[in-house]
C-alpha positions in Angstrom: 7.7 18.4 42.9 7.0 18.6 46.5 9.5 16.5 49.0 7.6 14.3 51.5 9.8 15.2 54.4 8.4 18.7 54.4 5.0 17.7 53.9 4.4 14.9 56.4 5.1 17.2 59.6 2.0 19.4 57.8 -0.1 16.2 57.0 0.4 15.2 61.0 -0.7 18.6 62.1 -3.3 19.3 60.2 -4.8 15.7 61.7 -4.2 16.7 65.4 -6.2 19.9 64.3 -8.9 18.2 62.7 -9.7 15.4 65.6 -9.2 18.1 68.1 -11.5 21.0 66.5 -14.2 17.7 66.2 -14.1 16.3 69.9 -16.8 16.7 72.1 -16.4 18.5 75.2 -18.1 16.2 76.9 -15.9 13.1 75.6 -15.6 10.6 79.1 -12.7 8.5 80.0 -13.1 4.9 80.5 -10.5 1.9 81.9 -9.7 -1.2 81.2 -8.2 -3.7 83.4 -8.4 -7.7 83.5 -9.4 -7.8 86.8 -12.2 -5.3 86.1 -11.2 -3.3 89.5 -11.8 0.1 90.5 -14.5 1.5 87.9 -12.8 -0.6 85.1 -14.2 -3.3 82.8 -12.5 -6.5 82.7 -12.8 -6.8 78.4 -12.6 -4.2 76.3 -14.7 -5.0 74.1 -17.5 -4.2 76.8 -16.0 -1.0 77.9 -16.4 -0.2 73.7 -19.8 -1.4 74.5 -20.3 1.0 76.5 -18.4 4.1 75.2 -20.0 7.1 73.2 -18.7 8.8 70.6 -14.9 10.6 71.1 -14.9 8.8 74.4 -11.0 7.6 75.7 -10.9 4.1 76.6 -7.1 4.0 78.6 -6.3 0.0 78.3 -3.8 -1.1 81.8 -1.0 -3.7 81.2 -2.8 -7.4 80.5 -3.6 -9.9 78.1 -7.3 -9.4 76.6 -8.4 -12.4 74.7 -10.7 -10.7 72.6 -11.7 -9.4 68.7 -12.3 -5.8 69.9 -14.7 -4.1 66.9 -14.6 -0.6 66.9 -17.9 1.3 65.0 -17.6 5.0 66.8 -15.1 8.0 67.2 -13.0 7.1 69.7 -9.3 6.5 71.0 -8.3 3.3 72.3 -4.8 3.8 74.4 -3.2 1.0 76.0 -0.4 1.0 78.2 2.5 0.2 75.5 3.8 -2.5 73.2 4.2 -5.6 75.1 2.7 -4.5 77.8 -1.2 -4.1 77.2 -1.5 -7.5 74.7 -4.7 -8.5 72.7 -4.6 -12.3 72.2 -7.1 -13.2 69.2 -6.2 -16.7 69.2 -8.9 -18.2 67.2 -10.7 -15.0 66.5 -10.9 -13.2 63.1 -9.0 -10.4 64.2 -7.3 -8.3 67.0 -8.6 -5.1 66.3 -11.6 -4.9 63.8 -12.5 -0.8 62.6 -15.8 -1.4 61.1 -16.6 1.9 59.0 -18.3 -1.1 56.5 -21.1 -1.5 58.8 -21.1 1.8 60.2 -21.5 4.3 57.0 -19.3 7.3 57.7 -17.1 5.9 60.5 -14.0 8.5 61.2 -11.6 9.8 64.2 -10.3 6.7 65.3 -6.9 7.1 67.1 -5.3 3.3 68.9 -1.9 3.3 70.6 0.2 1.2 72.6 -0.7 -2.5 72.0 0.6 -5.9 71.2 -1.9 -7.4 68.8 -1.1 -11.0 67.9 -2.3 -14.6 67.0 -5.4 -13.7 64.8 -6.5 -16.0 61.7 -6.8 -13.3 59.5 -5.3 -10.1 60.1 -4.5 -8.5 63.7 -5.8 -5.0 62.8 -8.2 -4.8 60.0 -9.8 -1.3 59.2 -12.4 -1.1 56.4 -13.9 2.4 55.0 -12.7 5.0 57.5 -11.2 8.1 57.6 -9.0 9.6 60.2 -7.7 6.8 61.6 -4.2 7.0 63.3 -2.4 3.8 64.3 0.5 4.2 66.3 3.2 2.2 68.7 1.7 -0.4 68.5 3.1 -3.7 67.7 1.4 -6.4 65.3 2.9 -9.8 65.7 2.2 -13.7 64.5 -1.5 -13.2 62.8 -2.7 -14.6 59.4 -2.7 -17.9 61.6 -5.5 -19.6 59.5 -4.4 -21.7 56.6 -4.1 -20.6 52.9 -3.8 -21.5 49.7 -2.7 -19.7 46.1 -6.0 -20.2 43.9 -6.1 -16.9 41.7 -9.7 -16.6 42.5 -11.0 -13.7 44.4 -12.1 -14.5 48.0 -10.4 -17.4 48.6 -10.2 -17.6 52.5 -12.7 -19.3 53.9 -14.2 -17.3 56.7 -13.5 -13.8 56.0 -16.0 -11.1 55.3 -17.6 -10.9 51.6 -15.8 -7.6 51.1 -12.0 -9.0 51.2 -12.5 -9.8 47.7 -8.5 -10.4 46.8 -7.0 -12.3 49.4 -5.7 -15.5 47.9 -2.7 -16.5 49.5 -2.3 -14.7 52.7 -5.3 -14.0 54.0 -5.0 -10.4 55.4 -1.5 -10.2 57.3 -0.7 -7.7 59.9 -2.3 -4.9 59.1 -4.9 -4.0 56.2 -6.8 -0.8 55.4 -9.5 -1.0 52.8 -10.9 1.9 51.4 -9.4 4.2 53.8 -8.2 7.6 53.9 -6.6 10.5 55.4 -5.0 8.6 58.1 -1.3 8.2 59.6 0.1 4.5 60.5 3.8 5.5 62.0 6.2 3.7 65.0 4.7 0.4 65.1 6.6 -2.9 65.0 5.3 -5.5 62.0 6.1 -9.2 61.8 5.9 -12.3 61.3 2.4 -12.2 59.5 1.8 -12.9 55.9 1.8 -9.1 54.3 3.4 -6.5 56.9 1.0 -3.9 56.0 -1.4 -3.7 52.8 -3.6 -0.8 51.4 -6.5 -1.9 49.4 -9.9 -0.4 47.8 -12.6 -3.2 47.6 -14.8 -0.7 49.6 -14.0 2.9 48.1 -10.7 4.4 47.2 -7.7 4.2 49.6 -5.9 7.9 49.5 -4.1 10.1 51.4 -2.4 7.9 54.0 1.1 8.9 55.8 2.9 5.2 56.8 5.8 6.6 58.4 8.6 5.0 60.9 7.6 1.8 61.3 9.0 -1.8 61.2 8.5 -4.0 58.7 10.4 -7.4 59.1 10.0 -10.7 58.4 6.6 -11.1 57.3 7.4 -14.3 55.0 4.4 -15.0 53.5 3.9 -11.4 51.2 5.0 -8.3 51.0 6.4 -6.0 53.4 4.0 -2.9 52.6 1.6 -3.4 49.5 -0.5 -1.0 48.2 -3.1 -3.3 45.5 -5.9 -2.5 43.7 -8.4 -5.1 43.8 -11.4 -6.0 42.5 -14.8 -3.5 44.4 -16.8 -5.6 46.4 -20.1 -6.2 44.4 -18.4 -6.0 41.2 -15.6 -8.2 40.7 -13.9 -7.7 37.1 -15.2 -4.2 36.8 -13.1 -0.6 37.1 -11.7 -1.2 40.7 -12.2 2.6 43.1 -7.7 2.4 43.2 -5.1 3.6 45.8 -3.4 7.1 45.3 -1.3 9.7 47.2 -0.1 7.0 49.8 3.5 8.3 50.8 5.7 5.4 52.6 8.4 7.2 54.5 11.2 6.5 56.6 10.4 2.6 57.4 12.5 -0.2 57.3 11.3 -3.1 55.5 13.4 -6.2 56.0 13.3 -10.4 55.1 9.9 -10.1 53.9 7.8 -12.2 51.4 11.0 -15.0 51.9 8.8 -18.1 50.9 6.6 -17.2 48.5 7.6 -14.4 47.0 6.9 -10.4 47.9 8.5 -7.2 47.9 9.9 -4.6 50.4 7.3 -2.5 48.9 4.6 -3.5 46.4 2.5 -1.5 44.0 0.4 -3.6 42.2 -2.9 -4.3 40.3 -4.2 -7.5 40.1 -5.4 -8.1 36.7 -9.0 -8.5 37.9 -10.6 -5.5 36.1 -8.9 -2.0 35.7 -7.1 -0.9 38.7 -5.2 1.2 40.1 -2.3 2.3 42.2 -1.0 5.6 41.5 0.9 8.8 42.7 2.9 7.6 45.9 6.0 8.8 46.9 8.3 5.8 48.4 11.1 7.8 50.2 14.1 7.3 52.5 13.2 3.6 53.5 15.4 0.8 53.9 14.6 -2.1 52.1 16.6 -5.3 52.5 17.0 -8.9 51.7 12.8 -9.2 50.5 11.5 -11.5 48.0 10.7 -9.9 45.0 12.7 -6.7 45.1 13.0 -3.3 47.0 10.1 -2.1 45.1 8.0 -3.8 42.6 5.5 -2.4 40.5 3.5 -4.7 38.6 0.5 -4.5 36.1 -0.7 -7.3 34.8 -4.0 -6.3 32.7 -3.9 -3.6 29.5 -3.9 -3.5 25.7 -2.2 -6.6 24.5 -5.3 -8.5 26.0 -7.6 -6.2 24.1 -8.3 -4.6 28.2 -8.4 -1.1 29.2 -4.8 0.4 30.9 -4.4 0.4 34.3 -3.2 4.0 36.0 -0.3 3.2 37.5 1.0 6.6 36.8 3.2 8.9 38.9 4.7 7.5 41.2 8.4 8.1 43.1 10.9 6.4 44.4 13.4 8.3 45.8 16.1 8.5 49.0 15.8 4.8 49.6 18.7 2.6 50.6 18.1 -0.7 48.5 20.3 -4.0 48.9 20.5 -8.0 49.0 16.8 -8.2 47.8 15.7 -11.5 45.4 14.6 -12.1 42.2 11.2 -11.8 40.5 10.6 -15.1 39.0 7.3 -15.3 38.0 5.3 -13.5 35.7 7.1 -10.2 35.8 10.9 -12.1 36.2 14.0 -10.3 36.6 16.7 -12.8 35.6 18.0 -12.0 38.7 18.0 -10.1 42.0 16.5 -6.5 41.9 16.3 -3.7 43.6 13.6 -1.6 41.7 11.1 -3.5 39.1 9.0 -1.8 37.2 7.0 -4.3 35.2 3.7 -4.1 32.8 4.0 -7.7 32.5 1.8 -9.0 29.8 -0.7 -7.0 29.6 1.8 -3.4 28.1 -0.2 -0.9 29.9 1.8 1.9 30.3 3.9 3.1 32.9 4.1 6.8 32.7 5.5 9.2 34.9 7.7 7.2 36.9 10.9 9.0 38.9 13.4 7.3 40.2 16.1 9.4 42.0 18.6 9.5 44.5 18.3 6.0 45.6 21.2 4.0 46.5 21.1 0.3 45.1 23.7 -2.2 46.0 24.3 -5.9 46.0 21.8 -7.0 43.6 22.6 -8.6 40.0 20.2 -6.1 38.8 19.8 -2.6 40.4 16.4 -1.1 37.9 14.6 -3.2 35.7 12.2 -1.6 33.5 9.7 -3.6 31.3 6.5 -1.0 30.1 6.3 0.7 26.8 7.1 3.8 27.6 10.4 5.3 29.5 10.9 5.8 33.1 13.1 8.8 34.3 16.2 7.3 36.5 18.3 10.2 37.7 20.8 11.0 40.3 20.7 7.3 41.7 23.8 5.0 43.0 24.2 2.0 41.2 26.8 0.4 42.8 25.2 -3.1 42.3 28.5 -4.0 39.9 26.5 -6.1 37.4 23.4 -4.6 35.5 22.7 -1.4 36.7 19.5 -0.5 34.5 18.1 -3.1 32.1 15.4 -3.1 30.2 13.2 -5.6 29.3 10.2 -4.7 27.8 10.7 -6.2 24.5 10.9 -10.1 26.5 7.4 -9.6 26.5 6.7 -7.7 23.5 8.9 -7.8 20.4 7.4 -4.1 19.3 8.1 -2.5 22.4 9.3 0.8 22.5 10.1 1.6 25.8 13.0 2.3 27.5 15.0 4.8 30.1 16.2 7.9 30.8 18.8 7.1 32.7 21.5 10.0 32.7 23.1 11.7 35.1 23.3 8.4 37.3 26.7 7.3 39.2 27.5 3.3 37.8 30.4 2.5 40.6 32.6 4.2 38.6 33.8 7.5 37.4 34.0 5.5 34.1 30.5 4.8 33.4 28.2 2.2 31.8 30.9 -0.7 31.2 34.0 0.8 32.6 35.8 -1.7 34.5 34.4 -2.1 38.0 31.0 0.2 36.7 27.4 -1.3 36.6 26.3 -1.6 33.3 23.2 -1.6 30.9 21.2 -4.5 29.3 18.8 -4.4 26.0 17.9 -1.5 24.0 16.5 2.3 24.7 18.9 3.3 27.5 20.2 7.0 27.6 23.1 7.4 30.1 25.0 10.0 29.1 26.2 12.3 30.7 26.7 9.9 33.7 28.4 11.0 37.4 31.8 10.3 38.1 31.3 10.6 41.8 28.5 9.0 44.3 25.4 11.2 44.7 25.4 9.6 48.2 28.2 9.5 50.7 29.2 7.2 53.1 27.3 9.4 55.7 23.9 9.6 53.6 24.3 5.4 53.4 24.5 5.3 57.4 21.5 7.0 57.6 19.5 4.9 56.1 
């Protein structure tokens, strides 16, 4: 198994090398500045107007009241967080990549920007490749009002191809049907979703979200990656999200008041999806909604449907804590730190690793409910109360699932039960041998 934390400083190279071995030589430099002095346009939006492809448009310090659309190879640098600010009060959004209405759009690179105030999401980017967001921060968007419906495209306003939005409305940041692009330093909150993946458009794959901040965003998750229905063909096979790794963020107080994780992987039940193969390593996920991670499915063979693929996927080196119960369709019976849930529907799970996480302060530290078993090795359950339950047969009396769960450390050096020790709940749970010491110190804990 290959460890994200050798293979992101590879991913990041090889997309320096790629823009750079593309660029034209005879890429210009533009300004921006709201006074429109020496040389510079007063919007951006006209000096994007005006740009050609793997033009640099350098953005000065300012606030540009403006939905700046983007349809061309080019890097948009402003002059830092806070400093250069896009104010899309009223507008759709901050920051609109439009690869949806430009077939083939690539090499987009945007740093160094407060984007804030949008009714839908401040930085939307829709079938693109290449795309590196960076240092940027995305602030108070998803202004507009919604509502829960359960109906596809339930946002008045927004573009045909948001086809699952019900509810929040876009949030901070959303990529749809994007790929091979790098989203690291930038500063979420205080939208509805911090950051979602989706793949109305075409398949979202290959995308590095690294370093960033992810706090309270109260309305949804803190980073999502859904499968929802393709635009064109709601209910059919949906193109799915794969080989997203989520590294080293921390992902704080989101999804508060309605009800979303630190980090979500889910299909929506609208057609096959699916959302597999990601590697969810060395984040911090605190105090969110409906768990550290949650993986939901919600379609599959007890409604005579085909499976999902939510295969493969890892969650390992996090530091997990104080998150909230799932209460709805895929409930918890109490906080959690890691759900993995086929809900209804008993599509299968497989291929799940769980390792070298440490989990504290929940009632529940793994809850696993899909019939088939999930590997959790080498993890810290210091929860004190349940530290792997299993619950797949609340939904389904026949259910076979269950958990490997050996070779974990309970609290303890006693074990399952032993006084002070997490413990197990419901049937199929292996954990012997267990550890009798911590996997992590105090030192690996800090780090987080």
């Amino acid at each position: 198994m290959f460890h994200a934390r050798f293979w992101a400083p590879l991913f990041l190279c090889c997309a320096v090398l790629i823009a750079s071995s593309s660029q034209s030589a005879s890429a210009a430099t533009l300004c921006v500045n709201p006074s429109g002095s020496h040389g510079c346009y007063s919007t951006i939006s006209a000096a994007v107007a005006h740009a050609s492809a793997w033009d640099v448009i350098n953005v000065g310090p300012g606030t540009y009241k403006e939905d700046v659309v983007i349809g061309m190879p080019l890097s948009l640098i402003g002059a830092g967080a806070g400093v250069s600010i896009i104010d899309a009060t009223g507008l759709a959004n901050g920051i609109f990549v439009d690869g949806f209405d430009n077939a083939g759009l690539g090499h987009i690179n945007i740093a160094g920007f407060t984007v804030e105030n949008a009714n839908w999401e401040g930085v939307l980017v829709v079938s693109a490749s290449d795309v590196v967001l960076r240092d940027s921060k995305i602030v108070n968007n998803t202004k507009a009002t919604a509502a829960f419906t359960g109906e596809p495209g339930a946002c008045p306003g927004q573009p045909a191809f948001e086809t699952d939005e019900t509810g929040d409305c876009g949030g901070g940041l959303h990529l749809i049907g994007v790929w091979n692009s790098t989203i690291s330093g930038n500063t979420i909150t205080k939208n509805d979703d911090g950051i979602l993946v989706s793949d109305e458009t075409a398949a979202s794959h290959d995308i590095l979200i690294i370093q960033n901040s992810v706090n309270d965003n109260p309305g949804e998750c803190g980073i999502v990656l859904a499968s929802h229905p393709p635009f064109g063909a709601i209910g059919s096979k949906h193109h799915g999200d794969y080989h997203i790794i989520v590294e080293d963020n921390d992902v704080e107080n989101n999804g508060v008041q309605v009800g979303g994780a630190g980090v979500g992987i889910f299909s929506d039940g609208i057609g096959q999806g699916r959302s597999s193969q990601h590697v969810i390593s060395h984040n911090k996920l605190i105090g969110n909604g409906i768990g550290g991670v949650a993986l939901h499915t919600h379609v599959g063979p007890n409604f005579g449907l085909p499976a999902d693929n939510m295969d493969g996927n890892v969650i390992t080196n996090n530091y997990i804590a104080k998150n909230l119960a799932d209460v709805d369709d895929t409930a918890t019976g109490g906080r959690v730190g890691i759900n993995i849930n086929s809900g209804g529907g008993g599509t299968p799970v497989n291929g799940t690793i769980i390792s070298h996480n440490v989990i504290t302060d929940e009632d529940i530290d793994v809850a696993v409910n899909t019939p088939t078993w999930v590997n959790i090795h080498l993890n810290d359950l210091r929860g004190g109360k349940v530290g792997v339950a299993n619950v797949c047969t609340l939904d389904d009396p026949s259910c076979k699932g269950g958990s490997d769960a050996s070779e974990n450390y309970w609290g303890c050096a006693k074990g399952p039960g032993g006084w002070g020790c997490s413990t197990t709940s419901g049937p199929n749970i292996l954990f012997t041998p267990w550890l009798s010491q911590p996997v992590n110190d105090d030192d690996d804990k800090d780090q987080h």
